[in-house]
C-alpha positions as CSV (number, residue, x, y, z in Angstrom):
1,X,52.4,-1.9,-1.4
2,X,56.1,-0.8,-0.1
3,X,57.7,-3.0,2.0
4,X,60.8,-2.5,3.0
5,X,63.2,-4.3,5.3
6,X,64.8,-2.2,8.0
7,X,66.1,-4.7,10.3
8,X,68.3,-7.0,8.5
9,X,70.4,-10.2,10.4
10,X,73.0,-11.5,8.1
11,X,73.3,-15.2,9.2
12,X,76.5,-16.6,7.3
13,X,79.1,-15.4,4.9
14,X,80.8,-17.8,3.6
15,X,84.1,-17.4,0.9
16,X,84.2,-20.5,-1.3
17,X,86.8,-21.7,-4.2
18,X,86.5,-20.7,-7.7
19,X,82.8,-22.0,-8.5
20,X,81.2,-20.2,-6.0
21,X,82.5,-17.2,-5.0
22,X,80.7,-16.2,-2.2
23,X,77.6,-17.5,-0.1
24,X,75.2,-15.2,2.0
25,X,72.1,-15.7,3.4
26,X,70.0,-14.0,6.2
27,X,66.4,-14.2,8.1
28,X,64.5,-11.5,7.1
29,X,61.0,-10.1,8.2
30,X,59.2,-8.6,4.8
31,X,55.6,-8.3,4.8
32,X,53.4,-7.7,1.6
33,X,49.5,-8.3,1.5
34,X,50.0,-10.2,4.7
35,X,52.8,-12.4,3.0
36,X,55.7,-13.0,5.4
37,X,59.2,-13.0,3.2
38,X,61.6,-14.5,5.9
39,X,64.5,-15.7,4.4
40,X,66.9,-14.8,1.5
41,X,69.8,-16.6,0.4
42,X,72.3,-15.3,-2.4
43,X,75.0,-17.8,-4.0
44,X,77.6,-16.4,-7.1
45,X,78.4,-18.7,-9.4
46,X,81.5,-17.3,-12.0
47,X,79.2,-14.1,-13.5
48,X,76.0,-15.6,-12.1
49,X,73.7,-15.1,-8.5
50,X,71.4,-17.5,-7.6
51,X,69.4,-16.4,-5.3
52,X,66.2,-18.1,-3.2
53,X,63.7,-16.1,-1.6
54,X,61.5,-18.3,1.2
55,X,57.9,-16.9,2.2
56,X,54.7,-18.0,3.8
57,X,51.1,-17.4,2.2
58,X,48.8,-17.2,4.9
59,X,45.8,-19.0,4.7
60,X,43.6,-15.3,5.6
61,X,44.5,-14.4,2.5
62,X,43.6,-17.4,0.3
63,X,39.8,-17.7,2.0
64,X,37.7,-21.2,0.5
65,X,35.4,-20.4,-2.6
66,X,37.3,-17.3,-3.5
67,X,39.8,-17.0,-6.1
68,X,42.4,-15.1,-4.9
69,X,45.8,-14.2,-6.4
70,X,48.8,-12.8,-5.7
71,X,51.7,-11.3,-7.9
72,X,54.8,-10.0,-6.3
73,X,58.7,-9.3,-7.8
74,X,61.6,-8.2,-5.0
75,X,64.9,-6.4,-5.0
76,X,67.9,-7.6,-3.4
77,X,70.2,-5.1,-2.8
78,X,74.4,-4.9,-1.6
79,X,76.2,-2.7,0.3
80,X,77.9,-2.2,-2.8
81,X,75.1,-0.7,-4.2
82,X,74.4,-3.4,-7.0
83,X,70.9,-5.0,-6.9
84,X,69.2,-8.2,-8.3
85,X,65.1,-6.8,-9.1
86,X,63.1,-10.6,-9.2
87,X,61.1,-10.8,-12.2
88,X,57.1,-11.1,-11.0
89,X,56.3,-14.4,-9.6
90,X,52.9,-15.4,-8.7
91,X,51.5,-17.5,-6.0
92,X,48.1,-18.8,-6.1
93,X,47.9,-20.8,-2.6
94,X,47.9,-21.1,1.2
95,X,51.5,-22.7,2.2
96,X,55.5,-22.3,2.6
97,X,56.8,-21.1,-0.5
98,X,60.5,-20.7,-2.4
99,X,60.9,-18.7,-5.3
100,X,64.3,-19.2,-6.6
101,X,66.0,-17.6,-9.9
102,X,69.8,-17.0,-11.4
103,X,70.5,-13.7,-12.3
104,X,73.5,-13.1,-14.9
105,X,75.6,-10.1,-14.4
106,X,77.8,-10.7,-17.3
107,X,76.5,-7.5,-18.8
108,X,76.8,-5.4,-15.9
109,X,80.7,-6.4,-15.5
110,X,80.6,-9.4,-14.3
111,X,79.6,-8.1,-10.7
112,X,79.0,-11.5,-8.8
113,X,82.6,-12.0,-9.1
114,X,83.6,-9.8,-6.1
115,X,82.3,-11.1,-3.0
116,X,78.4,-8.7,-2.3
117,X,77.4,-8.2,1.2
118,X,73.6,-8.2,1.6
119,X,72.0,-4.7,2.4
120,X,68.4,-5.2,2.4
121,X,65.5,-6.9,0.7
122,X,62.4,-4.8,-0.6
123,X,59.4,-6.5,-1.8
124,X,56.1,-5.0,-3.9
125,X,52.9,-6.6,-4.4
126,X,49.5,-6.8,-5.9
127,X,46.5,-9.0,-6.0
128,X,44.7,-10.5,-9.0
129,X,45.8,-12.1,-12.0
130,X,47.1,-9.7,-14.7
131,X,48.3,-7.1,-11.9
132,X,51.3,-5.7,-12.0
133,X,53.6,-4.4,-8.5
134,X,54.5,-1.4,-8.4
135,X,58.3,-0.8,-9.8
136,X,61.1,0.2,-7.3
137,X,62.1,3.2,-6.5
138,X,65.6,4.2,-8.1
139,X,66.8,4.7,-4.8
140,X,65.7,3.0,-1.6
């Protein structure tokens, strides 16, 4: 399932001193198998982005007695055109969730090190344990 985020409210940029290089985050409205993605938030570190990606599981979709399952994985993606692709993360309940990761870009140059703005956020789902989203398209 392609979701893709065409309206996109950057909330704060924020330049910081040599630890973190740069802060961004921004409300977003992502839907996936009725999942909501509404926030992202993207933090460089020296060569490294940690970045946290806030979503609600609605209980419709999690229905009592039935085992349900979800799998998703999500691009990030810069104006600059670099992009952080989520490894899959699953989510097995009802609730408010965070998924938060640090992605190294030592061996793509070191990227995080120049200040990113954020572009968009794409997300790709499936349901059931053992399924796999779909992979991104090369170019959005």
């Amino acid at each position: 399932m392609r979701n893709w985020l065409w309206s996109f409210a950057l909330v704060s940029t924020v330049a910081m001193t040599a630890h973190a290089a740069w802060v961004q985050q921004a409300e977003i409205r992502v839907k996936a198998h009725d999942h909501e993605f509404h926030a992202v938030r993207v933090e460089s570190t020296d060569c490294n982005v940690r970045y946290k990606l806030s979503f609600s599981a609605p209980e419709s979709a999690y229905p009592a007695g039935k085992s349900r399952y979800y799998q998703f994985h999500a691009r990030i993606r810069f104006h600059s055109g670099k992009s952080i692709t989520s490894l899959i993360f699953a989510n097995p309940g009802a609730g408010e969730r965070v998924y938060e990761r640090v992605y190294d870009t030592t061996t793509e140059g070191c990227w995080a090190r120049d200040t990113q703005k954020l572009l968009g956020v794409d997300v790709e789902a499936c349901r059931g344990r053992g399924c796999v989203p779909a992979a991104f398209d090369a170019a959005p």
